[in-house]
Residue frames as qw, qx, qy, qz and C-alpha x, y, z in Angstrom:
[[0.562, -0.724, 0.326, -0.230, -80.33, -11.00, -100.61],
 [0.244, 0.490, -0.826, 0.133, -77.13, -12.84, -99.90],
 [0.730, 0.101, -0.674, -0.048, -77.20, -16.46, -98.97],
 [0.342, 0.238, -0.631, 0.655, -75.07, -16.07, -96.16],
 [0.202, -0.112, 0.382, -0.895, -78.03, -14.19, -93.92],
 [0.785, -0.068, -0.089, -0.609, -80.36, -16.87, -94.08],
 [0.599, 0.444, -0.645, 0.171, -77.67, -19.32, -92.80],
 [0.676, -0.646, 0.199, -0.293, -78.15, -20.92, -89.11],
 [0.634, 0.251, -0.655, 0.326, -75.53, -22.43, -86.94],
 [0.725, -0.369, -0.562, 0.153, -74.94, -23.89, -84.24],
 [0.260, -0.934, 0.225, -0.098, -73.32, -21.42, -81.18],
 [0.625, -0.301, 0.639, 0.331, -70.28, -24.57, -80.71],
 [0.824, 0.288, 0.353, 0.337, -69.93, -24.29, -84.34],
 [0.392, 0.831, 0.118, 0.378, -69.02, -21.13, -84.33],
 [0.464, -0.799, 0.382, 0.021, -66.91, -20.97, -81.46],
 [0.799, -0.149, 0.450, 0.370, -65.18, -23.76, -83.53],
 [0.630, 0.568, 0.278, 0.449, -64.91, -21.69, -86.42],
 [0.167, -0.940, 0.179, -0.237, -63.30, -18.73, -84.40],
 [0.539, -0.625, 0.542, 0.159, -60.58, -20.70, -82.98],
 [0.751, 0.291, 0.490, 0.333, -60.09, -22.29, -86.48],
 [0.265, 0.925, 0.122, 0.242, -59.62, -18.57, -87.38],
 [0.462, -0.826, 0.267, -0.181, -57.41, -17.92, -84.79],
 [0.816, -0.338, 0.376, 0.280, -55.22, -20.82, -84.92],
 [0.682, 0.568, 0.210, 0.410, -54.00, -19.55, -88.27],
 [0.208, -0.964, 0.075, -0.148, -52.39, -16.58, -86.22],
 [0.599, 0.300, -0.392, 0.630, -48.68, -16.57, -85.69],
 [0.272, -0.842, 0.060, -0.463, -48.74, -15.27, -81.94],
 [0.106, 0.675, -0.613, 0.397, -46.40, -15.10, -78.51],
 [0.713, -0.262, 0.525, -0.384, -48.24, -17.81, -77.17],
 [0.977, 0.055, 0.172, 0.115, -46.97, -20.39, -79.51],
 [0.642, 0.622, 0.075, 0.442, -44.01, -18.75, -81.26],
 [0.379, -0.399, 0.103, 0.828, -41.31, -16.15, -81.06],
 [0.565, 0.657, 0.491, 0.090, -41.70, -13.10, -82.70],
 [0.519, -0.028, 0.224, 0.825, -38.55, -11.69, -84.62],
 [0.235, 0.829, 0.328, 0.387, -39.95, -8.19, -84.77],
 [0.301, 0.005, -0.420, 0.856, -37.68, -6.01, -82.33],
 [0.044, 0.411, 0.629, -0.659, -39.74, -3.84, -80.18],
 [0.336, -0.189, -0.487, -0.783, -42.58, -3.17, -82.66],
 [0.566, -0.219, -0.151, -0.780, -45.79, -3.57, -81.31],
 [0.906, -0.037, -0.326, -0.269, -46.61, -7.19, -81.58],
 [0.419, 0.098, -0.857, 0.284, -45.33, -8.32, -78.22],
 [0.472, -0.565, -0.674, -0.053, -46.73, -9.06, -74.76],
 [0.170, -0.566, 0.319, -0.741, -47.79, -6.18, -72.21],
 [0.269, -0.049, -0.912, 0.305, -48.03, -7.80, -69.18],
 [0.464, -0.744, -0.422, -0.229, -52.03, -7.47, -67.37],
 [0.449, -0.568, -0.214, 0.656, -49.62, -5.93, -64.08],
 [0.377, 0.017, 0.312, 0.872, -48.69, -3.36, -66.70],
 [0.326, -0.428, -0.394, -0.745, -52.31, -2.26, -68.04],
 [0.334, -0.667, -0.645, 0.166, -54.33, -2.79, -65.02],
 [0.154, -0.494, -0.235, 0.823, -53.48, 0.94, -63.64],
 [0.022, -0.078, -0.574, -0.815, -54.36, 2.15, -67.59],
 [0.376, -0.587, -0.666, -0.266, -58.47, 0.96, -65.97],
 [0.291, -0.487, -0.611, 0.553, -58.32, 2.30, -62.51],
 [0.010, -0.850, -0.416, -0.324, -60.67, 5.54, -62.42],
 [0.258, -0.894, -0.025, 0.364, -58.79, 7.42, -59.90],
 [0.487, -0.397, 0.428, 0.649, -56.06, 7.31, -62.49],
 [0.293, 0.340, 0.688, 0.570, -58.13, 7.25, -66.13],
 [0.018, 0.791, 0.610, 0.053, -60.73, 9.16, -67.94],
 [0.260, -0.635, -0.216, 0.695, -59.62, 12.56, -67.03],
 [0.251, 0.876, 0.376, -0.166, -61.30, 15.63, -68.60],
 [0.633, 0.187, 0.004, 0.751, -59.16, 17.43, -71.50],
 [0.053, 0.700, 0.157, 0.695, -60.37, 20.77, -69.65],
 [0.653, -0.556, -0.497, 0.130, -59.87, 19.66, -66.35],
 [0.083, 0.986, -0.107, 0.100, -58.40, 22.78, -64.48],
 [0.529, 0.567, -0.539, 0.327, -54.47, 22.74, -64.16],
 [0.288, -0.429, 0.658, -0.548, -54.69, 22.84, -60.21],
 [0.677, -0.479, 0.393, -0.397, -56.29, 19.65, -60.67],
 [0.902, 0.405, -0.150, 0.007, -54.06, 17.68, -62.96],
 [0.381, -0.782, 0.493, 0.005, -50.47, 17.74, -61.02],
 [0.840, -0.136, 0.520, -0.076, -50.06, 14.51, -60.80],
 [0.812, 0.518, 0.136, 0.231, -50.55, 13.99, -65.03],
 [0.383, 0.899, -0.161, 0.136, -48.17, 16.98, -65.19],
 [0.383, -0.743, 0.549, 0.019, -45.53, 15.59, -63.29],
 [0.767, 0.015, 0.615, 0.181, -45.89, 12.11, -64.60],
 [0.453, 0.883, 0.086, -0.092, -45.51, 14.29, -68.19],
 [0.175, -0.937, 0.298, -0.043, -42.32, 16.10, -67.28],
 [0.472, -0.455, 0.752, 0.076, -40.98, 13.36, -65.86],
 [0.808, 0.142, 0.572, 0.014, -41.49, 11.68, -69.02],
 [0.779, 0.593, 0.114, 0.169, -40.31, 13.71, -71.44],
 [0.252, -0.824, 0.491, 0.125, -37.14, 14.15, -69.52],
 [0.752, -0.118, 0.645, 0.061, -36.44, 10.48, -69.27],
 [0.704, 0.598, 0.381, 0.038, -37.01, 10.49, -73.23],
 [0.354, 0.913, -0.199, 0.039, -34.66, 13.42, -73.89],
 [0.467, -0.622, 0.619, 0.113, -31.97, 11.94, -71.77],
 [0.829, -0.057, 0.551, 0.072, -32.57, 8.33, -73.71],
 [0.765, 0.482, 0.223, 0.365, -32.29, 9.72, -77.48],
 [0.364, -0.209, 0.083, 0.904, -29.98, 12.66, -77.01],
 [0.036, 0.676, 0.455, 0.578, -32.88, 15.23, -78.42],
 [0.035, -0.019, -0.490, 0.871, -33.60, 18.59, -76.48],
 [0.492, 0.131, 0.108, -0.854, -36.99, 18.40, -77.22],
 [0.104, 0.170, 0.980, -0.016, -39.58, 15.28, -76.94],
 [0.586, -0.139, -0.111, -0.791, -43.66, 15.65, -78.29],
 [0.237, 0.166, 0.925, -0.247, -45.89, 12.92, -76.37],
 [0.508, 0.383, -0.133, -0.760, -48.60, 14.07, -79.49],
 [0.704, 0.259, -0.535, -0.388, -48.49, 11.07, -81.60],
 [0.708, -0.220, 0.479, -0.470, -49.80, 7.74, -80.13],
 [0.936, 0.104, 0.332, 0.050, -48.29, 5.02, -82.19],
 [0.643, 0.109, 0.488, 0.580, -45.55, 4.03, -84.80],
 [0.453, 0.372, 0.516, 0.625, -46.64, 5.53, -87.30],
 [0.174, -0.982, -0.040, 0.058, -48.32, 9.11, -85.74],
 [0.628, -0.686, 0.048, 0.364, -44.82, 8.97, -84.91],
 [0.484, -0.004, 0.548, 0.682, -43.33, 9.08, -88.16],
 [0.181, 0.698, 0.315, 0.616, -45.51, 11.26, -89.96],
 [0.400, -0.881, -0.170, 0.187, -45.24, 13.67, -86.88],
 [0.639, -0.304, 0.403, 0.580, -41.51, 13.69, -87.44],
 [0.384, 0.464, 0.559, 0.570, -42.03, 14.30, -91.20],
 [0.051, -0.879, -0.444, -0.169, -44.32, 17.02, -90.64],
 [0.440, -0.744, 0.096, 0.494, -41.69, 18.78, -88.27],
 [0.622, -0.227, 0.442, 0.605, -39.01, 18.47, -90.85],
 [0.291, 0.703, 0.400, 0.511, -41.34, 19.64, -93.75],
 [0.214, -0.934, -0.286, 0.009, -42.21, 22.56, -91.39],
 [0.523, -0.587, 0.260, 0.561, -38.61, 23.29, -90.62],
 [0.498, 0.116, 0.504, 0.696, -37.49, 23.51, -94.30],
 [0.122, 0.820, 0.410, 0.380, -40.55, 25.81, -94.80],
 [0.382, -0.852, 0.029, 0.356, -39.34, 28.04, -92.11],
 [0.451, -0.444, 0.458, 0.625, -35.85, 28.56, -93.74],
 [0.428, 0.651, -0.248, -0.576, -37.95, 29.53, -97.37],
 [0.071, 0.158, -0.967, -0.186, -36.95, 25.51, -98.64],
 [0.655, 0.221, 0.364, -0.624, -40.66, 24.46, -99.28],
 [0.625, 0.535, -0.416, -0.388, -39.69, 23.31, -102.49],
 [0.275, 0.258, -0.924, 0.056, -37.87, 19.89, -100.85],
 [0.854, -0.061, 0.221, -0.467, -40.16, 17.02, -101.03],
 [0.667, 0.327, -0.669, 0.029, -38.02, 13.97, -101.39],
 [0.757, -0.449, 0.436, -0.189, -37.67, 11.03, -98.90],
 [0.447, 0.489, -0.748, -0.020, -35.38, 8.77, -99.35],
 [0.764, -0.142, 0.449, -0.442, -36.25, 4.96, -97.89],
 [0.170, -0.359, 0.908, 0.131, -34.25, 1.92, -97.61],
 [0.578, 0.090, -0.593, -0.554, -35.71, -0.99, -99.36],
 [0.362, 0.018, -0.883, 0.300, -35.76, -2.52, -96.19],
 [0.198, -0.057, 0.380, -0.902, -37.61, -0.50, -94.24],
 [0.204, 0.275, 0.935, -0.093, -41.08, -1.46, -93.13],
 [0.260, 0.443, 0.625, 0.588, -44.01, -0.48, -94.87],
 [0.179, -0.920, -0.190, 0.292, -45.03, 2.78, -92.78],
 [0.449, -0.431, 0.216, 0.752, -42.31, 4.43, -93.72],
 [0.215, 0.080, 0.586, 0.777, -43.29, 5.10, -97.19],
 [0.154, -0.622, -0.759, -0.117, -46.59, 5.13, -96.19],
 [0.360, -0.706, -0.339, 0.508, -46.17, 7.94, -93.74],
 [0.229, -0.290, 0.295, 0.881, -44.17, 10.15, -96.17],
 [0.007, 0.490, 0.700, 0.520, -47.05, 9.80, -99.00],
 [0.223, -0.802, -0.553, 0.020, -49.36, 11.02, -96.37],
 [0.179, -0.782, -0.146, 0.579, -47.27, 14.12, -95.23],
 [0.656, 0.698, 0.286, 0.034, -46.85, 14.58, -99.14],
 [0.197, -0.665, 0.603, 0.394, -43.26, 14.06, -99.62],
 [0.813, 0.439, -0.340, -0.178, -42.10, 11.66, -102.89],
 [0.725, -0.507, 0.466, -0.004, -40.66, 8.76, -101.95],
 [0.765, 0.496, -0.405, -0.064, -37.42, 7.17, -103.52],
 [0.920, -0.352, 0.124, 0.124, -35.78, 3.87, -102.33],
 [0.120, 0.859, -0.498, 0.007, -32.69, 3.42, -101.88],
 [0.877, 0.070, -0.475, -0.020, -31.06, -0.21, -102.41],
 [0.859, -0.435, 0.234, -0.131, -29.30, -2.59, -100.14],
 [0.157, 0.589, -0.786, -0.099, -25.99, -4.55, -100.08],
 [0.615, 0.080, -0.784, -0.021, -26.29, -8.39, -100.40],
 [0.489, -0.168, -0.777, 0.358, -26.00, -8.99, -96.56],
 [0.234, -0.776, -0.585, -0.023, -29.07, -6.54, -96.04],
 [0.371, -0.526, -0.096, 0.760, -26.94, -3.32, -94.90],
 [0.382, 0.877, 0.174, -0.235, -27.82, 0.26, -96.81],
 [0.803, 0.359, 0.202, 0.432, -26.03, 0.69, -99.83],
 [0.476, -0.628, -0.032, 0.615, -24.05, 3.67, -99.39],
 [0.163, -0.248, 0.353, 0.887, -22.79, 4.66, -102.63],
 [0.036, 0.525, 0.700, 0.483, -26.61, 4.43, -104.07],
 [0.114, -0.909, -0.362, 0.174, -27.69, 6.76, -101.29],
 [0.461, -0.278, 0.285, 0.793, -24.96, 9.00, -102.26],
 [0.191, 0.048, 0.670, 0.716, -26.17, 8.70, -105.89],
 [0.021, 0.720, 0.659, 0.215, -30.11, 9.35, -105.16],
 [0.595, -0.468, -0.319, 0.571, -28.63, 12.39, -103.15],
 [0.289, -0.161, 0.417, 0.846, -27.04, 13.84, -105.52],
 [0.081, 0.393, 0.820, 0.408, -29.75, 13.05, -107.92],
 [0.288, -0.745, -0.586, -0.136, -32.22, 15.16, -105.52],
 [0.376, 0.129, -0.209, 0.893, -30.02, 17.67, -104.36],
 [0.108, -0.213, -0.204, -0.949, -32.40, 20.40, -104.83],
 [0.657, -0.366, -0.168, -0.637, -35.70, 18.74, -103.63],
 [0.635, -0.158, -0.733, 0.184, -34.21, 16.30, -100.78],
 [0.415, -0.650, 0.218, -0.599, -35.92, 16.82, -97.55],
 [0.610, -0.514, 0.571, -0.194, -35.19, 13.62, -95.42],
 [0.539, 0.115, -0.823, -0.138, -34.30, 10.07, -95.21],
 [0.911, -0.247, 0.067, -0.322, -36.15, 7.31, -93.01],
 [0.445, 0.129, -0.860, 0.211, -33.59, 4.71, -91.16],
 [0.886, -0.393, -0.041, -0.242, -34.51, 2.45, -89.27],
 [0.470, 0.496, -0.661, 0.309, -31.74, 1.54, -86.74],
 [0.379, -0.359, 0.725, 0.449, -30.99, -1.32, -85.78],
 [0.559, 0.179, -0.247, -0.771, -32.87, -1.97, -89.26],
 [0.836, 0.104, -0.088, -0.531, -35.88, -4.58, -90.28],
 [0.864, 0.187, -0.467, 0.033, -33.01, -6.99, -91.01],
 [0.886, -0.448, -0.032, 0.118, -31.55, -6.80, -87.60],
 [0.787, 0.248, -0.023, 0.564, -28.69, -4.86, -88.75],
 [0.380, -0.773, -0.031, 0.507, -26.85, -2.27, -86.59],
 [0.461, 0.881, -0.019, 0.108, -25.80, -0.07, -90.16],
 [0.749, -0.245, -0.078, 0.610, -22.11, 0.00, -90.03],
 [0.429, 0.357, 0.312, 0.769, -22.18, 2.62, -92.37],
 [0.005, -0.719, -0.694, -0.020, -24.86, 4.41, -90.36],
 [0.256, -0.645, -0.024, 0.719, -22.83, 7.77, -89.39],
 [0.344, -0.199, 0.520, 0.756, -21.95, 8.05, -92.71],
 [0.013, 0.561, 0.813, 0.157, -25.33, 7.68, -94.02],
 [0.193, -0.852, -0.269, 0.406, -26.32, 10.98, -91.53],
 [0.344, -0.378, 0.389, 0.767, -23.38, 12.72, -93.09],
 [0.195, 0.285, 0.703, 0.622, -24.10, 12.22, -96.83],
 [0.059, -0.654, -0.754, 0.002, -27.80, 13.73, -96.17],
 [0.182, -0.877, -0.313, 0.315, -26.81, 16.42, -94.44],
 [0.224, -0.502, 0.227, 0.804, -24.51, 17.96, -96.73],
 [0.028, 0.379, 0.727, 0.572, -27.32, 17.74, -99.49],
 [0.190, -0.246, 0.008, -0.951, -29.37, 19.62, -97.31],
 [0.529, -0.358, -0.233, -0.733, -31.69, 17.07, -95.58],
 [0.542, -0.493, 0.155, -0.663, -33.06, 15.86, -92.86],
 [0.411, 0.196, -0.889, -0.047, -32.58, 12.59, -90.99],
 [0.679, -0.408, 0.119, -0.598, -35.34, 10.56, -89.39],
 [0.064, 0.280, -0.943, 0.169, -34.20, 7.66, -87.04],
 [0.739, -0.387, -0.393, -0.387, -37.33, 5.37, -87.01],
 [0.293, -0.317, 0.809, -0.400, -37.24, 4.06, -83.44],
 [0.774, -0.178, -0.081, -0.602, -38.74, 1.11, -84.18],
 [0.844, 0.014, -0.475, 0.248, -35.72, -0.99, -82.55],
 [0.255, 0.841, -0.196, 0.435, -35.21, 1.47, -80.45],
 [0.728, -0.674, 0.106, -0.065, -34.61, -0.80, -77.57],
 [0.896, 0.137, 0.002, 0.423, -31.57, -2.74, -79.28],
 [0.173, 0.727, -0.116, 0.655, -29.86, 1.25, -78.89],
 [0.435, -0.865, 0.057, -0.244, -30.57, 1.99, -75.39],
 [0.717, -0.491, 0.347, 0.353, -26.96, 1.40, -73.58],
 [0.654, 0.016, 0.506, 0.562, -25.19, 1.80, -76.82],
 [0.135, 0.111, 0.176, 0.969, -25.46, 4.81, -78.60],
 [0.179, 0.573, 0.656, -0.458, -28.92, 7.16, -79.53],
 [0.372, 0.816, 0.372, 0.241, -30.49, 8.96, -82.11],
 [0.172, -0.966, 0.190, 0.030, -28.80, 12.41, -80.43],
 [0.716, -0.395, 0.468, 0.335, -25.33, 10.44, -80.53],
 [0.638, 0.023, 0.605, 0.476, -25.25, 9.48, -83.95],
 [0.073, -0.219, 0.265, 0.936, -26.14, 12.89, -85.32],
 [0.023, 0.483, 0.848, 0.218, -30.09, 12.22, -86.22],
 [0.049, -0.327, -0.009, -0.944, -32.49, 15.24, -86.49]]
């Protein structure tokens, strides 16, 4: 038997050794945190409180349709709002985080390519910047992932995606940007980027995982994203 389980402490020593755990945390209550809209910021308690209220949670996936209006409007009216914001004609509310979101995506795109008799493209291309889902997400919808380098001042190299492009002609199914990207960089090149892809034959996923820094200023549907 381990040591450890035959170990007594105090209850105050272990409330000190939880906030000694805790203080080692990088969070919005002492800090900034340089992550554009990813996750790791604060929902306000006005925000989630309705997220608890029973007349509003909990609700049966078999509940009949006459008595679910409400969800289905608040639906509708959400994946309007959503098509309007990225230019897309078509919005899934299926995947429930980041990264659902990205392999969801993926999954489409494989599926599309199979449709058209192109099963055979399993390449991703994926900036060296990008965060680590990205690569992660492709693995899992069982694409092959190859990176594609940077310029000095963190922007996507241009003439390497070109060159992995080429390279993969035959088995490229997408690329992964992330715009603005990880480093806070609005891609100058980013149209161009879309371009290149698509006359190799694949696919382009815009991570949204800045996707406020976009809203008022361009959108996935703008700049020519699939």
């Amino acid at each position: 038997r381990n040591e450890v389980f035959h170990m007594h402490h105090s209850e105050t020593a272990m409330l000190r050794y939880l906030h000694r755990l805790q203080s080692r945390d990088l969070s919005l209550a002492n800090s900034m945190i340089p992550l554009g809209s990813c996750t790791m910021k604060l929902n306000s308690t006005v925000e989630m409180m309705p997220i608890t209220w029973p007349q509003f949670s909990n609700i049966h996936p078999f509940q009949p349709s006459n008595q679910v209006q409400g969800y289905k409007e608040l639906i509708t009216s959400l994946e309007k709002d959503l098509c309007s914001i990225t230019g897309f004609d078509g919005i899934s509310l299926q995947p429930n985080s980041g990264a659902q979101g990205e392999y969801t995506g993926l999954r489409v795109i494989r599926s599309y390519l199979e449709s058209k008799g192109e099963n055979h493209r399993n390449v991703c291309l994926i900036p060296v910047s990008a965060h680590g889902t990205n690569p992660a997400s492709a693995a899992m919808a069982g694409l092959k992932v190859v990176p594609v380098n940077c310029l000095q001042d963190g922007s996507l190299d241009l003439v390497d995606l070109k060159n992995k492009a080429e390279q993969h002609s035959k088995e490229l199914a997408a690329v992964m940007i992330t715009y603005p990207s990880t480093y806070g960089l609005f891609e100058p090149g980013i149209q161009h980027a879309i371009d290149i892809v698509h006359s190799f034959g694949g696919q382009v996923y815009l991570d949204g995982a800045n996707m406020n820094a976009q809203v008022g200023l361009t959108s996935p549907g703008d700049l020519g994203a699939d």
